[in-house]
matplotlib code that plots the C-alpha trace (Angstrom):
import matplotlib.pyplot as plt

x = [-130.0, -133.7, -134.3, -138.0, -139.7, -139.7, -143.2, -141.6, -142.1, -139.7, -136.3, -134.0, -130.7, -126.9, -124.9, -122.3, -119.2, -121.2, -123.2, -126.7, -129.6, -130.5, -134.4, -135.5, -138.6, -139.7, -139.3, -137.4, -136.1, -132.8, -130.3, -127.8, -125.0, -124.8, -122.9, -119.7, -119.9, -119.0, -120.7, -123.0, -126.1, -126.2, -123.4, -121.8, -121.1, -123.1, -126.4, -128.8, -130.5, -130.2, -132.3, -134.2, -135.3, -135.8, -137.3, -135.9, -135.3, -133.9, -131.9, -132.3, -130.6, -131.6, -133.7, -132.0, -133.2, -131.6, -128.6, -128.0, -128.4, -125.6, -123.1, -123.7, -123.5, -120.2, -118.9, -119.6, -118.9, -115.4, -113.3, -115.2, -113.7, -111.1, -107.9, -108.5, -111.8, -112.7, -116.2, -118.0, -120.6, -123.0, -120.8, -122.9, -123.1, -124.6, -126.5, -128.5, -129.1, -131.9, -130.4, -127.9, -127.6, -125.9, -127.0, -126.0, -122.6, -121.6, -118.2, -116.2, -113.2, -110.2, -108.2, -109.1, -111.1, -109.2, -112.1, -113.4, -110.5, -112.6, -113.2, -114.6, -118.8, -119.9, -119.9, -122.4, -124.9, -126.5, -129.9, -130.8, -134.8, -136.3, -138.7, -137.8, -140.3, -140.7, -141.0, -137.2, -136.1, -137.2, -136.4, -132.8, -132.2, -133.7, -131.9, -128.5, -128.8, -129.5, -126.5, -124.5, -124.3, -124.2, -125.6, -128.2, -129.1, -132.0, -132.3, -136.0, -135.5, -139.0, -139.3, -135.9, -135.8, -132.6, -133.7, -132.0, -133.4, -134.2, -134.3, -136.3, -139.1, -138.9, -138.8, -137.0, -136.8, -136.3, -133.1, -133.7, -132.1, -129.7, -128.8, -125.3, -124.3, -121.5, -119.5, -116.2, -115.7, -115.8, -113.1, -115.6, -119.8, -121.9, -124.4, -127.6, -128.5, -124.9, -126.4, -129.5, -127.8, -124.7, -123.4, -123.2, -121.8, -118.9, -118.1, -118.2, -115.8, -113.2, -113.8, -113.4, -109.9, -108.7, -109.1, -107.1, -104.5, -105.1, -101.5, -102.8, -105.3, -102.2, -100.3, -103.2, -103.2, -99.7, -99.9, -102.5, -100.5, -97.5, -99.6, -101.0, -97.8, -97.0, -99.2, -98.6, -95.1, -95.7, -97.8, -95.9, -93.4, -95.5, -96.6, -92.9, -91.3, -94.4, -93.8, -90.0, -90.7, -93.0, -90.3, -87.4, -89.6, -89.9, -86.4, -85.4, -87.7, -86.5, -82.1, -83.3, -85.0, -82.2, -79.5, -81.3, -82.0, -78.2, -77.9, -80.2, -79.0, -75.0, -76.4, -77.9, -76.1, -73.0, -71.1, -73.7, -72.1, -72.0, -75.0, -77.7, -76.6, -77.1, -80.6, -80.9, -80.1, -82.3, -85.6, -88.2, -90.0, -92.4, -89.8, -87.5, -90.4, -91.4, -87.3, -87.4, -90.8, -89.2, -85.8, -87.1, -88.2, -85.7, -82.6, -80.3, -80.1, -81.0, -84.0, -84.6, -84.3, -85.6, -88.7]
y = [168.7, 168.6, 169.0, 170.7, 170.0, 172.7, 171.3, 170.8, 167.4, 167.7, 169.4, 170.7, 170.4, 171.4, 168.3, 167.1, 168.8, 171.3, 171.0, 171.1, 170.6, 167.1, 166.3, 163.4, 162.1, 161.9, 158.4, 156.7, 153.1, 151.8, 151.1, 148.2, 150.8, 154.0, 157.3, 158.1, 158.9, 162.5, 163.5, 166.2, 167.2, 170.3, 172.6, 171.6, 174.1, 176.5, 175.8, 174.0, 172.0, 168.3, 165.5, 162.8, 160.5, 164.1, 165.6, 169.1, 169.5, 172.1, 171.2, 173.7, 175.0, 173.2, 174.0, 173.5, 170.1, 169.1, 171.1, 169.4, 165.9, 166.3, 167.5, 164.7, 162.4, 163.8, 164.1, 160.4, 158.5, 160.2, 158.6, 155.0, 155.0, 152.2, 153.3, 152.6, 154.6, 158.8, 160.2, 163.1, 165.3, 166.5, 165.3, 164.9, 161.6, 161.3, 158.1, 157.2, 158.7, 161.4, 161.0, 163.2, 163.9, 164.2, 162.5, 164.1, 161.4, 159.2, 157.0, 155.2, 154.0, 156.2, 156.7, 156.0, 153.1, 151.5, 150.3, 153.9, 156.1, 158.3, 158.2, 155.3, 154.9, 155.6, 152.0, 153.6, 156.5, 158.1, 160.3, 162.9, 163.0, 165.8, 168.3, 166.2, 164.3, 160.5, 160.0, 161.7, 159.5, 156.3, 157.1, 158.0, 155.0, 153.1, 154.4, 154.3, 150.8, 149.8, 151.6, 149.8, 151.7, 148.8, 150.0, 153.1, 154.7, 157.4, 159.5, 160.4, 163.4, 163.9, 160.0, 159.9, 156.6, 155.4, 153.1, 150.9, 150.7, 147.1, 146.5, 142.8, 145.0, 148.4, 150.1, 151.0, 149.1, 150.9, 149.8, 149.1, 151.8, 149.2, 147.9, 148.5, 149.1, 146.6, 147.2, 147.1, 150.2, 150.4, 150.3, 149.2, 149.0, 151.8, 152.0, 153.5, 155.1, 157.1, 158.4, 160.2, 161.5, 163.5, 162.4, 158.7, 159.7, 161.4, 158.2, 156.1, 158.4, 158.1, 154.4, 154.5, 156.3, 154.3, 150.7, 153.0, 153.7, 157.3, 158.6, 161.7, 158.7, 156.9, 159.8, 160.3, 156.7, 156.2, 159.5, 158.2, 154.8, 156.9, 158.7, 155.6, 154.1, 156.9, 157.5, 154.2, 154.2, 157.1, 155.5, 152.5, 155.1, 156.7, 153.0, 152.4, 155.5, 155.3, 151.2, 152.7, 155.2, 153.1, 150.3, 152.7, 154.1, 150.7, 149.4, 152.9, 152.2, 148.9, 149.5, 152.2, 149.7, 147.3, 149.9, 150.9, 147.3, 146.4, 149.1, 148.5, 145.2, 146.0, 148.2, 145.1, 142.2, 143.5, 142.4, 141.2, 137.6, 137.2, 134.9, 137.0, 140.0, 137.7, 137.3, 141.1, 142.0, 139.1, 139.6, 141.6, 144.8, 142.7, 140.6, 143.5, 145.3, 142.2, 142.0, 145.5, 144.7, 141.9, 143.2, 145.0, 142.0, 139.4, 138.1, 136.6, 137.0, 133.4, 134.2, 137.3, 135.2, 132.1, 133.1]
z = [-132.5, -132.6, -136.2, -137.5, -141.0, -143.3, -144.8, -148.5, -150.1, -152.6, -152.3, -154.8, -153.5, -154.7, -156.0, -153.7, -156.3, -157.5, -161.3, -161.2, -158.7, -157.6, -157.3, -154.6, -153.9, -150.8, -150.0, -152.3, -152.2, -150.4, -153.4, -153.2, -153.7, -151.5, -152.2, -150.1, -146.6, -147.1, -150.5, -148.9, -150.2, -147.7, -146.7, -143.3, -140.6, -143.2, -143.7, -140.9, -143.4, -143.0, -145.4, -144.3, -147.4, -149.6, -146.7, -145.7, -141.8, -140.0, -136.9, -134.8, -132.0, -128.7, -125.7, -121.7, -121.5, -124.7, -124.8, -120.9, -122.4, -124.9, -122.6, -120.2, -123.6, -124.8, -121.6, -120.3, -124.2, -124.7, -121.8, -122.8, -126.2, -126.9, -129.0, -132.3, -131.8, -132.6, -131.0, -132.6, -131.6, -135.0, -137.7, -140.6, -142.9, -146.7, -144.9, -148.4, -151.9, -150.2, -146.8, -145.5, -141.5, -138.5, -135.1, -131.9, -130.9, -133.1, -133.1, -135.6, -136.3, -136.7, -140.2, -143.4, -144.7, -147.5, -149.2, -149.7, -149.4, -147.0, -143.5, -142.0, -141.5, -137.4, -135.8, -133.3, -133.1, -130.3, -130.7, -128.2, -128.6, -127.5, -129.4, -132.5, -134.1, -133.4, -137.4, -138.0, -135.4, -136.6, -140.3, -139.1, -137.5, -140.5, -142.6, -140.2, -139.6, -143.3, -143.9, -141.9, -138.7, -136.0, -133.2, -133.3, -129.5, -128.8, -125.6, -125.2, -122.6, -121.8, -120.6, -119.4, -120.9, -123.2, -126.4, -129.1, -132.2, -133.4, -136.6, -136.2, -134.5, -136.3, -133.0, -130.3, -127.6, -124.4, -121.9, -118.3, -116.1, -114.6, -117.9, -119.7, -123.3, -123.9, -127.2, -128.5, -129.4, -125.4, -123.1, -120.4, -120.3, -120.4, -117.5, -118.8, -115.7, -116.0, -119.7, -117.8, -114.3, -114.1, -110.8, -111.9, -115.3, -113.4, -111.5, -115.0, -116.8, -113.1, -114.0, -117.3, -117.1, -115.0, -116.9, -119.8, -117.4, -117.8, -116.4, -113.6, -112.4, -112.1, -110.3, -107.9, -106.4, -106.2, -104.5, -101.7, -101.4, -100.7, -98.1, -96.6, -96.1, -94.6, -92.4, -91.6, -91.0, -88.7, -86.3, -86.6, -85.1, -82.7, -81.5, -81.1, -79.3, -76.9, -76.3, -75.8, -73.3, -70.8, -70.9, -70.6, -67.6, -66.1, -66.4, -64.9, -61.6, -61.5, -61.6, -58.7, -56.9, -57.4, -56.3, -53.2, -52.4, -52.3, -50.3, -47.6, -47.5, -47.2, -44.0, -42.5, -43.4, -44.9, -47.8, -50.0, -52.0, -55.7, -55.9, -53.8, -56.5, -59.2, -57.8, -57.1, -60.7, -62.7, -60.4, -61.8, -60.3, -57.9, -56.6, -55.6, -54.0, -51.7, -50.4, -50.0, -47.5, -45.7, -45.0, -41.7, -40.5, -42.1, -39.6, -42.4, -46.0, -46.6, -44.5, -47.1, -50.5, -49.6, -47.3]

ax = plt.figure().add_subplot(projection="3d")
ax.plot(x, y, z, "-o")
ax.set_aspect("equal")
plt.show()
């Protein structure tokens, strides 16, 4: 959202149950003890109104650049929840007495906190910055963090620059763009860069389902292991029947060499003894080629073999 000051200094506002209107000051002091995380002091999903310390602010319905950041946002934070964890775009929190707001993501533990009885407080927040003043920022993460919001994060669109606030320097401090966020309430770090460019955020959410085991991730590589193996196997059986042929092919050429060689020598020597067919059978291709040369010229078979 990129919430606009209505200009009043003092708002009178309807009491959380109803009764009569509340009157704030416009800045007035942190209390030890603050109201329940759901005891609005605007309507929700009625009225755009939100309350920074008594301040009236309208949040507004976003320009492209903004309206492009959150999707990203949501998109890329969802899949890096652990369980245990619930994300929420907008969801508005009674932050402080005069303080009640929504930041653009927040997440928080899921259930019911059983020292309130009502939904647990955001662990993290995320701001999306864009036409939004730089004074409703830092009083929202003020307040956030004195609240008890861990961890408070601010997109600056028109910098392109992610920030965390720090509550040691009252600022925020930007991230380097090859910097992670590392929290629990992640299932694996955060790259910055994959906040501010779509095409890295798709490969961190890919990543992100997969270290949860996400079952159609699952399904997909078993389904390209399958298809490796395969593949494999097939040209493991291509290799084969190919190796087959060209030895069938040579043993083939070889028992007809071995045939016509007994042959020729039955016609020139006659009976051919048991021991020279021994030798016909065992010799290779080579051999039987050079008897099948020297038996013009050969005048015994002893002459033939041993030559």
């Amino acid at each position: 959202m990129d919430p606009k000051p209505t200009g009043a200094a003092l708002l009178l506002a309807p009491a959380a149950r109803g009764g009569a209107a509340v009157r704030f000051p416009p800045a007035e002091p942190q209390r030890a003890h603050f109201p329940a995380v759901d005891e609005h002091l605007v309507a929700p999903e009625v009225t755009r109104d939100e309350l920074i310390r008594g301040r009236k602010v309208v949040a507004a319905p976003a320009l492209e650049p903004h309206a492009e950041q959150q999707v990203r946002l949501d998109f890329l934070i969802a899949p890096h929840l652990r369980p245990g964890y619930i994300g929420a775009a907008d969801l508005i929190t009674r932050v402080a007495e005069g303080s009640d707001f929504a930041t653009d993501l927040s997440i928080r533990r899921a259930g019911t906190d059983p020292a309130t009885g009502r939904r647990y407080l955001e662990e993290l927040s995320f701001e999306i910055v864009n036409e939004q003043s730089m004074r409703d920022a830092r009083e929202k993460a003020e307040d956030l963090v004195a609240r008890g919001v861990r961890r408070v994060f601010a997109i600056f669109v028109k910098r392109d620059e992610v920030a965390e606030w720090s509550a040691a320097e009252e600022r925020f401090v930007p991230l380097a763009p090859d910097a992670t966020i590392e929290d629990l309430c992640l299932v694996r770090p955060v790259p910055v860069r994959a906040l501010l460019d779509g095409a890295a955020a798709e490969r961190e959410v890919v990543r992100a389902l997969e270290r949860k085991g996400n079952s159609e991730i699952e399904a997909i590589k078993a389904r390209e292991r399958k298809a490796a193996l395969d593949e494999g196997r097939r040209a493991g059986l291509d290799e084969g029947r190919r190796a087959g042929l060209d030895e069938g092919r040579r043993a083939g050429l070889d028992e007809g060499q071995r045939a016509v060689l007994l042959r020729q020598l039955r016609a020139r020597f006659g009976e051919v003894p048991e021991a020279r067919r021994e030798q016909v059978f065992a010799a290779s291709g080579e051999r039987l080629a050079e008897w099948a040369e020297r038996i013009l010229t050969a005048r015994t078979l002893d002459e033939l073999f041993e030559g």
